[in-house]
N, C-alpha and C positions, 0 to 999 in steps of 0.2 A: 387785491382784496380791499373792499372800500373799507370807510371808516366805522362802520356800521356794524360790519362781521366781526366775529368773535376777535377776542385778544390773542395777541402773541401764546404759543405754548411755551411754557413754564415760566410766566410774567402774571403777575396778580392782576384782575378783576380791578378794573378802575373804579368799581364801588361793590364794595362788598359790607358783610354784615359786620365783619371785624373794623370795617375803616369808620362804623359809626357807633362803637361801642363810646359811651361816656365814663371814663376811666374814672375820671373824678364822684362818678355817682356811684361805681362799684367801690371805689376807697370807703366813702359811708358808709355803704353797705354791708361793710365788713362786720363778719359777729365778733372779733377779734378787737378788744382794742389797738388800736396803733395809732404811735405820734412821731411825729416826721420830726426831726432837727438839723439847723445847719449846722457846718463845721466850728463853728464860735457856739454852739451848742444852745442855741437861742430856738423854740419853740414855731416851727415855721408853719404844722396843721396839724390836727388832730382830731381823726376820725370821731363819728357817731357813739360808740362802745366806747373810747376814751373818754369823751367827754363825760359819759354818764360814770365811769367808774372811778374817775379823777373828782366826781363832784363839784367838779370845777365848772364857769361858765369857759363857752369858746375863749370871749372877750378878755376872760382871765390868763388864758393859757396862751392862746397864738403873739409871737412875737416878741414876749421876755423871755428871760435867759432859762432854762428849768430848776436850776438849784436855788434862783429865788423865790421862784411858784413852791417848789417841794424841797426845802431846808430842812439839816439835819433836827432832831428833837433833841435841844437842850437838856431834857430835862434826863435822858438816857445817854449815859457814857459808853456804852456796850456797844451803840448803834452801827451798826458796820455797812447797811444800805447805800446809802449814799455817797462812802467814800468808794466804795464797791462798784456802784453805777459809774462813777465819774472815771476811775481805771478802764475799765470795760470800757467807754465811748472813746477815751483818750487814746487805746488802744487799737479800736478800732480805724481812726481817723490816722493811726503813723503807719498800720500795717494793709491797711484798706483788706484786711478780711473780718469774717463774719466772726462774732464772739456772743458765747452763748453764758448766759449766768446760773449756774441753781441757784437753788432756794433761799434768797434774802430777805432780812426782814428791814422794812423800810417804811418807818410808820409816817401817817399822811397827817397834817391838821386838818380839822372838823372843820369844814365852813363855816363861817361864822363864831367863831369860837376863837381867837387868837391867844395861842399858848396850850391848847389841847390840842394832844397828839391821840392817835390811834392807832395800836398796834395791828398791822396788817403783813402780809410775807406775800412774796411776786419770783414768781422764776418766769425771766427774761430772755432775750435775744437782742441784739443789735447787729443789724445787719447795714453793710455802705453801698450807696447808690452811688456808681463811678460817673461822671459827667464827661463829656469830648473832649476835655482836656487831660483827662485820664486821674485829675485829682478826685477826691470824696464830698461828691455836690451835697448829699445830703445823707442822716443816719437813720433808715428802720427802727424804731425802737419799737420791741412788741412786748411790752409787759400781762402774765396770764397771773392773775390772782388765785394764791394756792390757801390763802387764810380760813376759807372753811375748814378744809384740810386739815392745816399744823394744830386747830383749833380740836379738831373732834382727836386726834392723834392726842393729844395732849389729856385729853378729857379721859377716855379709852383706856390712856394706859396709868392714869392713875385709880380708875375706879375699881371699889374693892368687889374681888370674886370677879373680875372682869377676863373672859374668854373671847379672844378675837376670832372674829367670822373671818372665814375667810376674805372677803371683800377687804374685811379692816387691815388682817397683815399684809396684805399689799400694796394698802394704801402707807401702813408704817412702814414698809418695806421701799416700798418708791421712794419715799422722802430720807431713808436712812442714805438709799443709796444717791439717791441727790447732793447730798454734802458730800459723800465720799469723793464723789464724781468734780464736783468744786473744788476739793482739797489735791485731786490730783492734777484735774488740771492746772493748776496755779501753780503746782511743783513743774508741771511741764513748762509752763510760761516762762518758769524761774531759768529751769535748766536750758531752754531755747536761744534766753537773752544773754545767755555767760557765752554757749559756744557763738550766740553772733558778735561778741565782744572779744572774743579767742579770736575766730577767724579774719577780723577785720583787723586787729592787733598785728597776726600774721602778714596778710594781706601788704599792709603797708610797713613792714620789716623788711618785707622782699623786697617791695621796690623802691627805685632811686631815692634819694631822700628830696637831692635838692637841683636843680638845671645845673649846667656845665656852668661853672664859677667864670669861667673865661668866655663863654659863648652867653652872655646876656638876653637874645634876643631870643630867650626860649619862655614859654609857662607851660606847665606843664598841672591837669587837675583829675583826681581822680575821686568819686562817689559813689557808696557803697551802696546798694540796695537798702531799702529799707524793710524791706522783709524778715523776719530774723534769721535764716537761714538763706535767701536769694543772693548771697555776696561771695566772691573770692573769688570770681572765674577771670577777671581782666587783666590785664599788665600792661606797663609801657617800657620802653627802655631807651636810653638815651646819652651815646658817649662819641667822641673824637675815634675816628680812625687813624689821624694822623693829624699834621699839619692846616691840610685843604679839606679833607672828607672828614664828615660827621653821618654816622650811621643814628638811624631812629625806628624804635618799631613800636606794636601796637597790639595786642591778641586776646584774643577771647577763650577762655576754657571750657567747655560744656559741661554742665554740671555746678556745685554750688556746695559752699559751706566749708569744713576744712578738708576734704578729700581733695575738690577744685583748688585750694590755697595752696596744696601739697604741688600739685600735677604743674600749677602755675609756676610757683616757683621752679621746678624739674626745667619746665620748657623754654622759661627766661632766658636760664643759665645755660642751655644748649643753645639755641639762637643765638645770645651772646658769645660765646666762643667760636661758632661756627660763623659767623661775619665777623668777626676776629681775624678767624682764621685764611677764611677765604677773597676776602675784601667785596664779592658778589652777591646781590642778593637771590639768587636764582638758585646760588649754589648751596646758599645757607639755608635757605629754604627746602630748597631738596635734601639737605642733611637731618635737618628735623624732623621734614618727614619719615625720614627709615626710625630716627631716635623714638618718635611717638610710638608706633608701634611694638616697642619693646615698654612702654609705661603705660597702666592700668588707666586708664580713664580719658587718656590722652588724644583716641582718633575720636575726627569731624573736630578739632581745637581749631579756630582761624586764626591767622597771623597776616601780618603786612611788612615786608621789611624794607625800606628805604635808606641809601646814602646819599648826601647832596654832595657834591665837590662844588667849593666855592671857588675855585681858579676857573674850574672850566662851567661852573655856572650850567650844571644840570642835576637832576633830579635821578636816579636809576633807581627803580621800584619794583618789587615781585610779591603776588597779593595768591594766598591760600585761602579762598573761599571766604577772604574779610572784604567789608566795605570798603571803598575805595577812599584812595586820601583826595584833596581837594586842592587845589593851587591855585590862590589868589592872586593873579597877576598886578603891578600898581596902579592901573588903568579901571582896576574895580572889576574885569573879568574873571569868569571862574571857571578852571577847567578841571575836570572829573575824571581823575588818574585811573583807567579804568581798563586801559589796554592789554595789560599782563595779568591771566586774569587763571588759578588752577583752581583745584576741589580742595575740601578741608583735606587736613594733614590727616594719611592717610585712607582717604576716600577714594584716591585715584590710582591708575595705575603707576608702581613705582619706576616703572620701564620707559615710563614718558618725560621728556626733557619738561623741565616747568619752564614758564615764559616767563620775560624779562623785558622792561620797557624804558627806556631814557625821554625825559624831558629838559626843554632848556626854561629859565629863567631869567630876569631884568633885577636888578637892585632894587630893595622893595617888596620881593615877592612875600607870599606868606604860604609855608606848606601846615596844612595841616591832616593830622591824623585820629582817628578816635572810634571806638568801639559801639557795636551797633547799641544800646540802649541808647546813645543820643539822639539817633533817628528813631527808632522802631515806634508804632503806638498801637493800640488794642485795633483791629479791626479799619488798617489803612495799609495800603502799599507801602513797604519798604523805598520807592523811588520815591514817593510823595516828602518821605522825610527828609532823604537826600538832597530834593529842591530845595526844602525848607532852610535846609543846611547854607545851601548856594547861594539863598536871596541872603539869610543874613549874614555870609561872610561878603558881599557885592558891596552891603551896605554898610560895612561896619570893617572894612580892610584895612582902613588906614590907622585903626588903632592897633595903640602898643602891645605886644603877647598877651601882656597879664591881663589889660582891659576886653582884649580882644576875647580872650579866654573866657571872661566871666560874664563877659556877655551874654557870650551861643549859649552857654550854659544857663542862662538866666530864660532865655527865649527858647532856647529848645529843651533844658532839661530839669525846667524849675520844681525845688522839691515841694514834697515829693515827685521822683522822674515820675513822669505823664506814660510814659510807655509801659513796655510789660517790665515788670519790677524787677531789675536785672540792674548791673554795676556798671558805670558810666567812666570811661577813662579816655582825656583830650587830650595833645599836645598841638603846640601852636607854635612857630616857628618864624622868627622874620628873617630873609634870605638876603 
């Protein structure tokens, strides 16, 4: 097929009409006002309808901060707009979801006028535009002016002998139910942010408090979702077998909030005993497995369980549908412990032996372990992250646990994590 003949089937049109749309001239174009903000909440563009409804010039508005352009009115103590707007963006930018306002009132200065205010009411929206790095490049702010409105409502229902048309009561009826709607949601906000303060309390009850007192060459980090309810599903665990062996594991719960906190802690405490008990990780593994199945919430949980023996200077590892651990050799090589490799807990057949893999190691070595929100990101290969993982443990091996630790974390999990909003748990190990 020359170059000439049509395109690939199911491959876009190397010029189509969508590839020359002028995004930036539809944004004008909008009847809607809307103003774009960065995360420092500084006034980055604002459309055609904004401009005219802000009475503001462009040159006024693009590039200062917003709450200097539109500051509270002094001369009103009641004014709750502005503290209002600023929650709502603040919020928006920790939980990267979309937050809708009713009905505020949030009075403007007159142009030209300095020290007159104008009572005006806006039911809002703020929505986050997520950037490649999975932070909140920028905030939707789409303010709809309701002031005719609250205006003739107000008029309406104090006039005498005044019988509302229909039209009218549901236009008072919209706006009752507008605040209602405000006051509930803000109870739900209330009561979102205790259980994600419960849960993450829990969370970090359950696990380890602090690295083996006696085995220094450990850091261990763990970071909650910043969602108010994306937290509680990860664990690490971290103790002496004996003299030579040091067992370490790593798991993920599926699911979220305090149900996942409950399930975690259950599966901890059973892994824990069961490499305990049985000094293998194959065997511990497979023991969990049958135990998952008897707790509610428990199957497709991933786990990873390793023990190092420092005498014989190897590594024995068995991985439940979790990411693979990683082993920095001192040479700056990094190899991807990936050979023992089952289905989540659960998932597979319980009749089937799980597999089991030994590695050897050099003085020096660095194992580490950590749960997929380190890698994972919106809309990329899980192996993609994993390399990411690789170059910066290649590049950065020769430091100490705790530096080492807050490093990858810094580069691959800087908060807010870049990925999908989920709880981030690392251990780092020097061998």
């Amino acid at each position: 097929m020359s170059s000439g003949d049509a395109h690939a089937p199911g491959s876009p049109a190397p010029d189509t009409a969508f590839d020359r749309i002028d995004y930036a001239a539809v944004y004008q174009a909008l009847p809607g006002p809307i103003l774009l903000l960065t995360p420092d909440l500084v006034m980055a563009d604002a459309n055609e309808a904004y401009v005219r409804v802000s009475g503001r010039r462009r040159e006024e508005l693009v590039g200062r901060y917003v709450f200097d352009v539109f500051p509270d009115d002094p001369a009103d103590p009641d004014a709750s707009g502005p503290k209002n707007l600023r929650v709502s963006l603040e919020r928006v930018l920790a939980t990267r979801e979309r937050d809708a306002m009713a009905v505020q009132k949030y009075s403007v200065e007159v142009p030209g006028r300095p020290g007159v205010y104008e009572e005006r009411y806006w039911s809002t929206v703020n929505v986050p535009v997520i950037g490649a790095d999975g932070r909140v490049a920028l905030v939707v702010h789409r303010p709809e002016e309701v002031t005719a409105l609250v205006r003739a409502r107000r008029a309406l229902g104090t006039a005498p002998g005044w019988v509302p048309s229909r039209e009218d009561a549901m236009t008072v009826d919209l706006l009752d139910r507008a605040k209602e709607l405000e006051e509930l949601n803000e109870r739900l906000r209330q009561d979102h942010a205790r259980v994600h303060e419960i849960a993450v309390t829990l969370q970090r009850a359950m696990l380890p408090a602090t690295p083996l007192a006696e085995h220094p060459y450990v850091a261990v980090r763990y970071r909650p979702a910043t969602s108010l309810l994306n937290v509680c599903g990860d664990w690490y665990d971290l103790f002496e077998l004996d003299a030579d062996r040091l067992a370490v594991a790593v798991g993920d719960v599926v699911g979220h909030g305090l149900e996942a906190a409950g399930v975690m802690g259950q599966l901890r405490s059973a892994l824990s005993a069961a490499i305990r008990a049985t000094g293998r990780p194959t065997s511990a593994l497979r023991a969990l497995a049958q135990h998952a199945r008897t707790i509610e919430g428990a199957l497709a949980t991933t786990a990873v369980q390793a023990v190092v023996d420092r005498s014989e200077r190897t590594v024995t590892y068995s991985r439940a549908g979790h990411p693979p651990p990683l082993l920095a050799h001192p040479d700056g090589t990094v190899e991807i412990l990936d050979r023992a490799t089952d289905p989540p807990l659960g998932a597979g057949d319980a009749s089937v032996p799980h597999c089991e893999a030994t590695v050897t190691y050099a003085p020096g070595a660095t194992l580490v372990l950590y749960t997929d929100g380190l890698i994972e990101r919106r809309d990329e290969d899980i192996d993609t992250g994993l390399r990411r993982l690789a170059a910066c443990l290649e590049r950065h091996h020769a430091l100490a646990p705790e530096r080492l630790a807050d490093t990858v974390l810094t580069h691959l999990a800087p908060a807010p994590a870049p990925g999908p909003d989920d709880d981030t748990a690392l251990v780092a190990i020097r061998l």
